[in-house]
C-alpha positions as CSV (number, residue, x, y, z in Angstrom):
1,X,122.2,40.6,145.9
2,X,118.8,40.4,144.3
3,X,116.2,42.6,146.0
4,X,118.9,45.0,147.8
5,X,118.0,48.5,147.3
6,X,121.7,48.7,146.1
7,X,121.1,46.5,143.2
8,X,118.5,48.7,141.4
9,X,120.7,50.5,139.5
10,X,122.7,47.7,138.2
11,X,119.5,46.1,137.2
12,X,118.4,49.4,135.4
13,X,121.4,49.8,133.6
14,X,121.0,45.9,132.6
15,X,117.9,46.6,131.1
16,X,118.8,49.5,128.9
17,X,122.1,48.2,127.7
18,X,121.6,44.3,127.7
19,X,117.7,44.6,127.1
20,X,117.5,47.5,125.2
21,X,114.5,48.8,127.5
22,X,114.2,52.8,126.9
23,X,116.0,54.5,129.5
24,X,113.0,56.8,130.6
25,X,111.2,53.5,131.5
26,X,114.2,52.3,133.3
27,X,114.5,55.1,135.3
28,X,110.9,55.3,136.3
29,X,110.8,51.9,138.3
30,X,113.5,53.1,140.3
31,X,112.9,56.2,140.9
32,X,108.8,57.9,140.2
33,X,107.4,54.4,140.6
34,X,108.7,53.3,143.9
35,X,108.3,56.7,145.4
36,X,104.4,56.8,144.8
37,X,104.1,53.4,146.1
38,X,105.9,54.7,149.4
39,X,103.7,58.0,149.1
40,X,106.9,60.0,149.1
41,X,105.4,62.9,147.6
42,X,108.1,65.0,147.3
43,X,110.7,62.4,145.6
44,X,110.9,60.5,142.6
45,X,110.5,62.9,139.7
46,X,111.9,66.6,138.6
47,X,108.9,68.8,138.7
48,X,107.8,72.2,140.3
49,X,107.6,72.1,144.2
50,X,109.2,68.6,144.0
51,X,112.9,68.1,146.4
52,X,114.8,68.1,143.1
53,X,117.3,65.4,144.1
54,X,119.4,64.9,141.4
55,X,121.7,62.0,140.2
56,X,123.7,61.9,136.9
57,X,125.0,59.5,134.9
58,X,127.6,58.8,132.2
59,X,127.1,57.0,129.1
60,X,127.8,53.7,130.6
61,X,124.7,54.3,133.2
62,X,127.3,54.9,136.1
63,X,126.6,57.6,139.3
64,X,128.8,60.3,138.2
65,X,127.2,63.1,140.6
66,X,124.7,62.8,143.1
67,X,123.0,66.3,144.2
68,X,120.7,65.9,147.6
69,X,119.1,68.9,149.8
70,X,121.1,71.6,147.6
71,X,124.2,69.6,148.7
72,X,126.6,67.9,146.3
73,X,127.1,64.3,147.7
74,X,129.1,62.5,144.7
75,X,131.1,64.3,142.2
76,X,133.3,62.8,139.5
77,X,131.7,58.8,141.2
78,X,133.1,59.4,144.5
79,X,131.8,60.6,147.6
């Protein structure tokens, strides 16, 4: 599964708990870093005039809610 888009969180949530890599710089490569290098302007980070897609996670680095276009898309890990 290496190099599935699918795989990025796992590999996040790898480095903060098995690496100890700080979570804000875990985040940032899949989220802020590849949307800048796809010149997604609107995606990647929570600031003003930005889409505000949202994802949260529990303490175990899991997709508990997923919030897209003002829509909620995951709640409670399930679609």
């Amino acid at each position: 599964g290496v190099g599935r888009i699918s795989s990025l969180l796992d590999e996040a949530r790898d480095a903060v708990l098995g690496e100890g890599v700080a979570l804000a710089d875990a985040l940032q490569v899949i989220t802020a870093n590849p949307a800048r290098a796809l010149k997604l302007s609107q995606k990647g980070e929570l600031a003003p005039g930005k889409d505000a897609d949202i994802v949260l996670l529990d303490a175990g680095l899991r997709v508990q809610s997923v919030w897209a276009r003002g829509r909620r898309l995951v709640a409670d890990g399930a679609l």
